[in-house]
NUGU-502176 format. One line per 2 residues: for each residue x negated, y negated, z of N, C-alpha, C. Coordinates in Angstrom, 2 decimals. Layout:
X/Y/Z/X/Y/Z/X/Y/Z; ...
***
This chain:
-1.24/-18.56/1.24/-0.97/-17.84/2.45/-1.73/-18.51/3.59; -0.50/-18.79/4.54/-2.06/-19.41/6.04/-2.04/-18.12/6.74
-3.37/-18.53/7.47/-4.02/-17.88/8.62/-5.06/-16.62/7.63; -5.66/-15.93/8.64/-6.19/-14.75/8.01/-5.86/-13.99/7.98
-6.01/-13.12/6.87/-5.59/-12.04/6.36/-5.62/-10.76/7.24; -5.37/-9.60/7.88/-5.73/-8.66/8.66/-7.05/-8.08/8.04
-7.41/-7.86/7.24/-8.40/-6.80/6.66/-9.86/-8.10/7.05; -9.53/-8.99/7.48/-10.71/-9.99/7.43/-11.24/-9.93/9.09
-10.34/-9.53/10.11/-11.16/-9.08/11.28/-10.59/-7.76/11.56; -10.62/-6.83/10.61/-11.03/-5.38/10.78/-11.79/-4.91/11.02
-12.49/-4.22/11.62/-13.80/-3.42/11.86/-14.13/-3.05/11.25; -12.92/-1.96/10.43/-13.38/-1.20/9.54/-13.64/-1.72/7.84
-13.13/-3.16/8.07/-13.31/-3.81/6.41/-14.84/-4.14/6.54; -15.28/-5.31/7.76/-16.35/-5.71/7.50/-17.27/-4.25/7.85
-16.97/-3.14/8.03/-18.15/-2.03/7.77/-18.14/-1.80/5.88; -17.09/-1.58/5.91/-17.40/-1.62/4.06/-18.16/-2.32/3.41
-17.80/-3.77/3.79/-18.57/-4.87/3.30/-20.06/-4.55/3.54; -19.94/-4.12/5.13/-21.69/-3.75/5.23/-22.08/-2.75/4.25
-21.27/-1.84/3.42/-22.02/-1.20/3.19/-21.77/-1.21/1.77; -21.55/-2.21/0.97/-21.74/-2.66/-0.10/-20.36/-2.92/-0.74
-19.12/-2.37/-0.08/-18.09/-2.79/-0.87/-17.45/-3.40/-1.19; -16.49/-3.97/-2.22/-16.68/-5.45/-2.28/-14.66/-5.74/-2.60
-14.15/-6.73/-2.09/-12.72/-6.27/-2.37/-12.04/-6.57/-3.49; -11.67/-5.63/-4.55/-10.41/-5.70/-5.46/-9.29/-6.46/-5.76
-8.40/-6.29/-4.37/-7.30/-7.00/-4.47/-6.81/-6.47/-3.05; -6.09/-7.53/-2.66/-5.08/-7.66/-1.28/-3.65/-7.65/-1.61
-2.87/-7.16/-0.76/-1.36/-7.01/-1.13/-1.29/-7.09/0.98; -0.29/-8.62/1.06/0.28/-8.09/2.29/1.55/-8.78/2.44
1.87/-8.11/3.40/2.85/-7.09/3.92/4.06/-8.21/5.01; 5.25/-8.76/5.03/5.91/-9.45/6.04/5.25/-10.69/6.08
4.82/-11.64/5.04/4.45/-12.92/5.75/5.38/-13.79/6.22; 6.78/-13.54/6.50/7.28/-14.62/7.14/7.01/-14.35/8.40
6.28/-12.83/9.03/6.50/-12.54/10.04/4.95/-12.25/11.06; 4.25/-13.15/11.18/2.48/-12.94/11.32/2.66/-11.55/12.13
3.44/-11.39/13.15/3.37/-10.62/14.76/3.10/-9.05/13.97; 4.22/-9.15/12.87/3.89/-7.53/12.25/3.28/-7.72/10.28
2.33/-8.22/10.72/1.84/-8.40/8.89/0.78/-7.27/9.11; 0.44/-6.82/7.62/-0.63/-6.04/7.19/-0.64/-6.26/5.90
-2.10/-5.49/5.71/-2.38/-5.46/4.42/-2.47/-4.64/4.29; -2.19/-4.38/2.84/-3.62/-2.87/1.73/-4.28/-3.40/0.97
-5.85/-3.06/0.77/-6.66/-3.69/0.54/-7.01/-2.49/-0.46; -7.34/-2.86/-2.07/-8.44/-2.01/-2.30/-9.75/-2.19/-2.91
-10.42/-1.60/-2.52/-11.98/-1.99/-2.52/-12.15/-1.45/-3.50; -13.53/-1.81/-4.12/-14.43/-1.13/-6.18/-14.65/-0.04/-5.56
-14.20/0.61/-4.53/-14.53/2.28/-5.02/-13.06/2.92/-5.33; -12.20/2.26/-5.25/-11.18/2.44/-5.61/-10.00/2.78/-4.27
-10.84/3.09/-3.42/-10.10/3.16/-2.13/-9.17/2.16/-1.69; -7.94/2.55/-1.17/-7.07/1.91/-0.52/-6.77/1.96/0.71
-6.93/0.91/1.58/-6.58/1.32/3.04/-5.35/0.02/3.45; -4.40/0.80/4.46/-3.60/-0.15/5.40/-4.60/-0.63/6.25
-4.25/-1.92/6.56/-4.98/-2.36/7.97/-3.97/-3.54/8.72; -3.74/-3.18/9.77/-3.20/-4.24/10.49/-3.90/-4.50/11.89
-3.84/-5.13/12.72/-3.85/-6.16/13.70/-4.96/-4.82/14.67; -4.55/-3.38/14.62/-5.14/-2.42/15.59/-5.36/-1.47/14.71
-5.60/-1.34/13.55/-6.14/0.01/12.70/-6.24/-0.55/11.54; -6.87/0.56/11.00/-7.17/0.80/9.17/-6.54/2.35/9.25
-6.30/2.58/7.99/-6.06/3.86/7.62/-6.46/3.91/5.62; -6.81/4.92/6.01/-6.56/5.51/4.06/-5.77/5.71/4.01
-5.46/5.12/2.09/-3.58/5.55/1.67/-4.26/6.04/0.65; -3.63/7.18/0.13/-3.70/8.24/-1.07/-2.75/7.36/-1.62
-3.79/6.94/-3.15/-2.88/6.91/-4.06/-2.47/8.17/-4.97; -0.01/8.16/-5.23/0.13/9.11/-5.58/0.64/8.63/-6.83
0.50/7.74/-7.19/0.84/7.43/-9.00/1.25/6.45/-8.96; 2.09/5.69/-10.13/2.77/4.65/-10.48/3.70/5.08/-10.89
5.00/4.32/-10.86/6.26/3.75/-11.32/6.24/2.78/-11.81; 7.15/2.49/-12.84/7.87/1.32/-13.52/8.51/0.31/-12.10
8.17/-0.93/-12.83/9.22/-1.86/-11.64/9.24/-3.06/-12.04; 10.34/-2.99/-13.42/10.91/-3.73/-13.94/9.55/-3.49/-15.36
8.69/-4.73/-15.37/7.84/-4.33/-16.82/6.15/-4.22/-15.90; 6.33/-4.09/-15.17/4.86/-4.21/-14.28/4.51/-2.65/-13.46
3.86/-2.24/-13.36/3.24/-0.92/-12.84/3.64/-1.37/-11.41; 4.21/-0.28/-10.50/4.38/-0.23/-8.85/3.15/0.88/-8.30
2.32/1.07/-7.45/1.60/2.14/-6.88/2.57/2.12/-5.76; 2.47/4.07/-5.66/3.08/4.46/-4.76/1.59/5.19/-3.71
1.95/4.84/-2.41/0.82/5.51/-1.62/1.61/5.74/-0.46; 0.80/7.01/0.04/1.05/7.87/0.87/-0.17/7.69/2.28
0.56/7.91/3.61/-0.35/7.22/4.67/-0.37/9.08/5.31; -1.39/8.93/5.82/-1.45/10.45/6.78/-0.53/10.63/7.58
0.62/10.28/7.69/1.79/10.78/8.33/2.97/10.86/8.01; 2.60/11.08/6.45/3.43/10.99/5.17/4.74/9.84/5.20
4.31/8.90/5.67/4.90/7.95/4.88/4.17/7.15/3.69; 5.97/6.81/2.96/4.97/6.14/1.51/5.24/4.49/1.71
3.66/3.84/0.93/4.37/2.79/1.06/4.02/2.66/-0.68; 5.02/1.21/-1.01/5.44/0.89/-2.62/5.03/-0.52/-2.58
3.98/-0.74/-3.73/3.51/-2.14/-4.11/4.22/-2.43/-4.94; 5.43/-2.99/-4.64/6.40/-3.63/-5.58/6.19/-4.95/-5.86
6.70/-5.21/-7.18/5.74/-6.53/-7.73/6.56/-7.89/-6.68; 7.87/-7.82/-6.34/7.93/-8.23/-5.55/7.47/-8.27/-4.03
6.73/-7.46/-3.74/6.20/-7.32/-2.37/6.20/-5.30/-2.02; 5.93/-5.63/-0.82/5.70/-4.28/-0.35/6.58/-4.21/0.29
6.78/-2.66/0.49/8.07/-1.82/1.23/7.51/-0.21/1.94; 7.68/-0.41/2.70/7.03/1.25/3.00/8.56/1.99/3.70
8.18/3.14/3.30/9.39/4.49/4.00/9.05/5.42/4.60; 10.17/6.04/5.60/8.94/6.65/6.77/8.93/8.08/5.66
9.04/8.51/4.52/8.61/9.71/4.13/9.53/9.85/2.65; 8.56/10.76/1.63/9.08/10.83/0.28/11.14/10.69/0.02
11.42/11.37/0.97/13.55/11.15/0.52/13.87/10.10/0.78; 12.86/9.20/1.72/13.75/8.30/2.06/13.45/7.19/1.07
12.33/7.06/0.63/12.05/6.59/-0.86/12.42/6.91/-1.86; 12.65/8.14/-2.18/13.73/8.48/-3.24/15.16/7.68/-3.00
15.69/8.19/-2.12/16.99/7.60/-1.75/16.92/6.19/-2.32; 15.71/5.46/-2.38/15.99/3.61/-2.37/15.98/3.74/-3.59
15.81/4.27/-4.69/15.64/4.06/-6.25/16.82/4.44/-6.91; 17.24/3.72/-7.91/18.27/4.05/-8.52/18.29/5.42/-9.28
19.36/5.74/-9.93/19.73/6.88/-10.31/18.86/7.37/-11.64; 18.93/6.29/-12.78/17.97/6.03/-13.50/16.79/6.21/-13.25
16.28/5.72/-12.20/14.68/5.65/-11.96/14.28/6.86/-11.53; 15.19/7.35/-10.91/14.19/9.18/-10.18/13.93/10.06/-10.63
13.66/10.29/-12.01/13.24/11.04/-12.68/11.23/10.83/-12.43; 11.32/9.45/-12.69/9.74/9.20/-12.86/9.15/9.09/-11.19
10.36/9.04/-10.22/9.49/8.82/-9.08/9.54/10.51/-8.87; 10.36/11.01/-8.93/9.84/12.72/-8.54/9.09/13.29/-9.04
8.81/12.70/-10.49/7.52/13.06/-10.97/6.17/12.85/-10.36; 6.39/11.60/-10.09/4.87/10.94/-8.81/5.15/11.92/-7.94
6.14/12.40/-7.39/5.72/13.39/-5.86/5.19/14.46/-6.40; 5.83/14.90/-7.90/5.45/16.44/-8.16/4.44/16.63/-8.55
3.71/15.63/-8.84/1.87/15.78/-9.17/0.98/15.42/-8.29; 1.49/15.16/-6.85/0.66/14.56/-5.79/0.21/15.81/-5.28
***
């Protein structure tokens, strides 16, 4: 990947860092497209945050899905949209139907399950 990552001149990453946390794993978001990239980052406390170019936010993680033979996390942003770490990349929806809607017929059994235990 060129250039830097968003979570690397965040404010709110290097405060974590200050305060001992250390990062997990990166997942981002549009790289053909720098102008609108982000990441989710999650840090050893297990926390997940969006961060792009003018914010961080916490994402609630609300479970996993199947996606294909690899685990997907589904997370939820404070304005209830979800976004989906699909092993192919990320996808976010502005809110739980409209993410339902994208899954096949087959599959929505286990994603309404993720909503119904969130």
């Amino acid at each position: 990947m060129k250039g830097k990552m968003q979570n690397e001149s965040s404010i709110t990453h290097r405060r974590h860092i200050e305060e001992g946390l250390t990062v997990q794993w990166v997942r981002t978001s549009a790289q053909d497209s720098p102008e609108r990239t982000w990441d989710v980052v999650c840090y050893s406390d297990g926390s997940r945050w969006l961060i792009d170019n003018a914010s961080a936010e916490e994402l609630t993680l609300l479970g996993e899905v199947s996606d294909g033979l690899k685990p997907c996390e589904i997370l939820l942003t404070g304005n209830g949209a979800i976004v989906a770490l699909y092993a192919g990349g990320i996808i976010s929806f502005l809110g739980r139907e409209e993410w339902i809607e994208s899954i096949p017929q087959s599959d929505r059994p286990e994603a309404e399950a993720v909503l119904a235990s969130a």
